[in-house]
N, C-alpha and C positions, 0 to 999 in steps of 0.2 A: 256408432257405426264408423264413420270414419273419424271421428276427433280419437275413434278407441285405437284407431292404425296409427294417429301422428302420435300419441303420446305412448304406444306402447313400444313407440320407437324412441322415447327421448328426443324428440324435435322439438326445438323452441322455433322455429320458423319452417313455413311452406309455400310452394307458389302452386295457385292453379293453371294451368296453360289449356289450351283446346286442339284441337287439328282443324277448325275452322272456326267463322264464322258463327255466330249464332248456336257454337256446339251444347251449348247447355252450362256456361262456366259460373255464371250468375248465380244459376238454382244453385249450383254446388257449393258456390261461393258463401251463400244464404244458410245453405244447410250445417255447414263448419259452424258458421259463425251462431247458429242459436242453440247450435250442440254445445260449443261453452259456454252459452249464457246459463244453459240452463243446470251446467256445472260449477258455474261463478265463478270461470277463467278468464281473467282477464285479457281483452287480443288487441291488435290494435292491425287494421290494415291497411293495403297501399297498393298502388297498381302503376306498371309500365303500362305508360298509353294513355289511355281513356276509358275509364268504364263507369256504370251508374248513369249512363247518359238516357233519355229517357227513350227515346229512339235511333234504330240503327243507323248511322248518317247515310249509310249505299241502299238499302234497301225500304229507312223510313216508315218499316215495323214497329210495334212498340215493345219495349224490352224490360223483363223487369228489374227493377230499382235497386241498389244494394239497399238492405234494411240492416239499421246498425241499432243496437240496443243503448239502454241508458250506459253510460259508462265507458262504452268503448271509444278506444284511441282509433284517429283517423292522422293519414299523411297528407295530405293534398293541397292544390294549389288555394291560398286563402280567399279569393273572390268565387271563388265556387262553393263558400261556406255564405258567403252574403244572404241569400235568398231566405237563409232561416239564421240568421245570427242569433236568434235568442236561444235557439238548440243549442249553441256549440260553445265553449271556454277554451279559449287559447291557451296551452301549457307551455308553449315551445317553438319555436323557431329551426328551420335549418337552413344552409347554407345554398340550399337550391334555389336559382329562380329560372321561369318557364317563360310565355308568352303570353300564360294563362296568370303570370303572378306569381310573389316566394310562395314555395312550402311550407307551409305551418304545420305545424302538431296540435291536433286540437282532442276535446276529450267531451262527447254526445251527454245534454244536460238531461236528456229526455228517448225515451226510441224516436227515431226519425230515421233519414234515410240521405244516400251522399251520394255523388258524383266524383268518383276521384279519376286528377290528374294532374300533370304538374312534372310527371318525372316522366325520363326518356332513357337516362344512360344508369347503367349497370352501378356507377362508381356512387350516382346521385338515388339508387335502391339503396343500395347497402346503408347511407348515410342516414336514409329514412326510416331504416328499420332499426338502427340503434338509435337515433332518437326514441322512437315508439320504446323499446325495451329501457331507456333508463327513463323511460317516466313509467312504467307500471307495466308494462305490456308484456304476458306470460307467455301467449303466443302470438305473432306476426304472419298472416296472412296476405300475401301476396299475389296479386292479378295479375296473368301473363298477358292480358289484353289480347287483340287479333294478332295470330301467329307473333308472339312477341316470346321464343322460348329464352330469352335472358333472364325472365324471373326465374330459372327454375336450376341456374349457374351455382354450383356447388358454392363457389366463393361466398355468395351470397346469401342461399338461403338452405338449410338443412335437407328438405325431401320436395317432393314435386309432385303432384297428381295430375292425372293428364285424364281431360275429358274426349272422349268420343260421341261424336252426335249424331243423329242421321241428314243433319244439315250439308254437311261433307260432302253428299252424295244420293239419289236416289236410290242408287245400285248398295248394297250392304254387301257385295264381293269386295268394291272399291272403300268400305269404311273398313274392312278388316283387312283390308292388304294396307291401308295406308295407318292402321293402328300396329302390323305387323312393322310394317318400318321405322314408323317412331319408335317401338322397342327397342328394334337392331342398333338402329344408332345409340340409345340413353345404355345400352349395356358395351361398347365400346371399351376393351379392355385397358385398363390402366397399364402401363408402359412402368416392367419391372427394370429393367437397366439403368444402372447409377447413374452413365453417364448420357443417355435420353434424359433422364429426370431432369438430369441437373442443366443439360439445353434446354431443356423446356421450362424450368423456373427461371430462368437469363432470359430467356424469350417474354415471358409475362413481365419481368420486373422491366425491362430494358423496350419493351415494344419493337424490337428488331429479329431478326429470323438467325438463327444460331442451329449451325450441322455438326454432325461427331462423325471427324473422319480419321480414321489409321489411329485411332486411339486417344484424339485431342476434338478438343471442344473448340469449335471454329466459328467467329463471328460474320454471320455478313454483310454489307455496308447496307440493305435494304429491310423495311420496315414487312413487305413482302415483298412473296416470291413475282408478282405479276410488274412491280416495277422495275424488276434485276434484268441490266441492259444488256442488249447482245454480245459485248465485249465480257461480260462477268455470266451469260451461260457458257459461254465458252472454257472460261476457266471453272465453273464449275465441272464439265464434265469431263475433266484433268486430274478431279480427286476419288479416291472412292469413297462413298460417301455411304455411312450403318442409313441414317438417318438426319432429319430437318427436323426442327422446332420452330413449328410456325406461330406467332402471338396472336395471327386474327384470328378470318375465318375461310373455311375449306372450303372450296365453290367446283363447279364446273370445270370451270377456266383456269384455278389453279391447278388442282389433278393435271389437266393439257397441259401446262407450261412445264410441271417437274417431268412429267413424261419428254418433254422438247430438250430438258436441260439434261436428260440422260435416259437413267430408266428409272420404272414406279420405286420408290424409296417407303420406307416405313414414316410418317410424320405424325409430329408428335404435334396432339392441341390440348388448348387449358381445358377444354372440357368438351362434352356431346353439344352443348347447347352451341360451340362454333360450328358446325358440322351443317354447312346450305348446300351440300352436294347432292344431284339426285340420286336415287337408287340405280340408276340408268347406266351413270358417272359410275359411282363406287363398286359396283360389281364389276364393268371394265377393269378399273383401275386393279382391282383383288385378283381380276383373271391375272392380270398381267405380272405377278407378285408383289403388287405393293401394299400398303394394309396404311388404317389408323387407328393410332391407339393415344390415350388421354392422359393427360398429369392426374383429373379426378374425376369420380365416377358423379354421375349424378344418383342420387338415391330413390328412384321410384316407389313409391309408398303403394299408389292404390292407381286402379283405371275407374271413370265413373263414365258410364254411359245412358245416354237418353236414346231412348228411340221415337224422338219425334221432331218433325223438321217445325219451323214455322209458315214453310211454303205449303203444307196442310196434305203432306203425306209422312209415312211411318210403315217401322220395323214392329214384327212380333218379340214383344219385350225380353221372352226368355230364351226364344233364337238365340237377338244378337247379343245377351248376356252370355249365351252358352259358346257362343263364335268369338266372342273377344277372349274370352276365359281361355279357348284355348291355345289363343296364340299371345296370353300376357301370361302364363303361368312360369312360375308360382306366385306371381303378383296379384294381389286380390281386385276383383273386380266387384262395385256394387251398383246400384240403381238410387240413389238419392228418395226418389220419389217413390219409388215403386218395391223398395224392400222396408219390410216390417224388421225392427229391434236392432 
């Protein structure tokens, strides 16, 4: 079911992400992972944040377990492997350390079941997941933990599944509007102009904010736009300016400030997954002609939806399969639990 969507795409890696809480990332997580087992794919996975924990730390629910099969490679912080040492054979080492302890690479003697955590930054995913792939690991699977859409950063990881839960929301207007919007953002057109592009790859490699103005690539002395002091808006709105190449991320508060520095400008980000602005924000900002567009697309593979909360209410299963579907299309949506084959 869906191991058939990641491989029919050639993904050697995926992240799972949620829209909330408790969305259901676990089951799905679960479900990946004994669809290769029972293809004798080997995977190895790893998670921004925390996940595998036994209960929710806010709500103090109990959640369940990641369950990992014989064989399969694990990232995570090494003292969170203690509790069952004799499960696990250390392969490998990475260059991460947490608070929880370094990252090790370990590889499950037996089925059992893990707690992974230990990583936080983007640079410290990526590191983990090529470990995982040069010790064996065919596919890398990826936990975007609570709203943590960094796993799901092109750079990083090939495609991304986004779960919808009815934990979200008791209201299913409000999980399929707020499903409609994570779309809007993950399809964020790629930004065809040479000389965008090419501020926008100076932007990512350099971590400072670079504009193309009157034909030339222009650097500016700030990391972002919210620290650029009122003597340099000034002389920003001196130039004409296509567009900005921002490195971070797109907020609120920045949309305001380019708006203060002139007028809406087209800005260029490394990806959807920078994109913390609300809907609220970005439709202003588009009224007013500004836009965002991406150096790279994130690849949405599939939606997976539960409709059941654990606060012990629930959606009619093929409603809200029929209401996501049609505002993810032509993206496949499935049910983990509740679709046969």
């Amino acid at each position: 079911m869906l191991l058939d969507l990641l491989m029919g795409e050639g993904l050697q890696s995926a992240a799972v992400i949620g829209l909330s809480k408790n969305a259901g990332k676990t089951t799905v997580f679960n479900a990946l992972i004994m669809e290769a087992k029972e293809r004798s794919i080997p995977v190895g996975l790893v998670s921004i944040g925390v996940d595998g924990e036994e209960r929710d730390v806010w709500s103090l629910q109990k959640k369940p377990p990641v369950k990992v099969p014989r064989g399969c490679l694990v990232a995570t912080a090494g003292p969170l492997l203690e509790d069952r040492a004799g499960e696990w054979e250390l392969v490998d080492t990475a260059s991460v350390h947490s608070p929880l302890g370094p990252v090790v690479i370990a590889r499950a003697l037996k089925s059992t079941e893990v707690k992974l955590a230990g990583i936080t930054r983007v640079e410290s995913l990526r590191e983990a997941q090529a470990r995982l792939q040069q010790n064996g690991a065919e596919l890398v699977l990826a936990d975007g933990a609570y709203d943590r859409k960094a796993a799901a950063c092109p750079l990083v990881t090939d495609g991304a599944i986004c779960v919808a839960g009815a934990a979200l929301s008791p209201s299913m207007d409000t999980v399929i509007r707020r499903m409609e919007e994570t779309i809007r953002l993950f399809q964020l057109p790629q930004t065809t102009e040479s000389l965008w592009r090419l501020a926008g790859e100076r932007a990512l490699a350099e971590g400072r904010v670079y504009g193309v103005a009157e034909g030339e690539i222009v650097p500016l002395p700030v990391s972002s736009l919210l620290a650029a002091s009122s003597t340099w808006q000034k002389r920003l709105r001196k130039r004409e300016w296509e567009c900005w190449a921002i490195p971070g991320m797109a907020t609120d508060r920045l949309l305001q400030k380019v708006e203060e520095a002139g007028r809406p400008l087209p800005l260029v980000l490394t990806d959807p997954t920078r994109c913390f602005a609300s809907m609220s924000a970005l439709r202003g900002y588009f009224r007013k002609g500004g836009s965002l567009q991406v150096l790279y697309g994130v690849k949405l593979v599939a939606v997976a939806v539960n409709p059941v909360s654990p606060e012990g209410y629930g959606f009619d299963p093929v409603e809200m399969k029929r209401r996501v579907s049609e505002v993810c299309h032509p993206v496949p949506v499935v049910d983990v639990v509740r679709d046969v084959g």
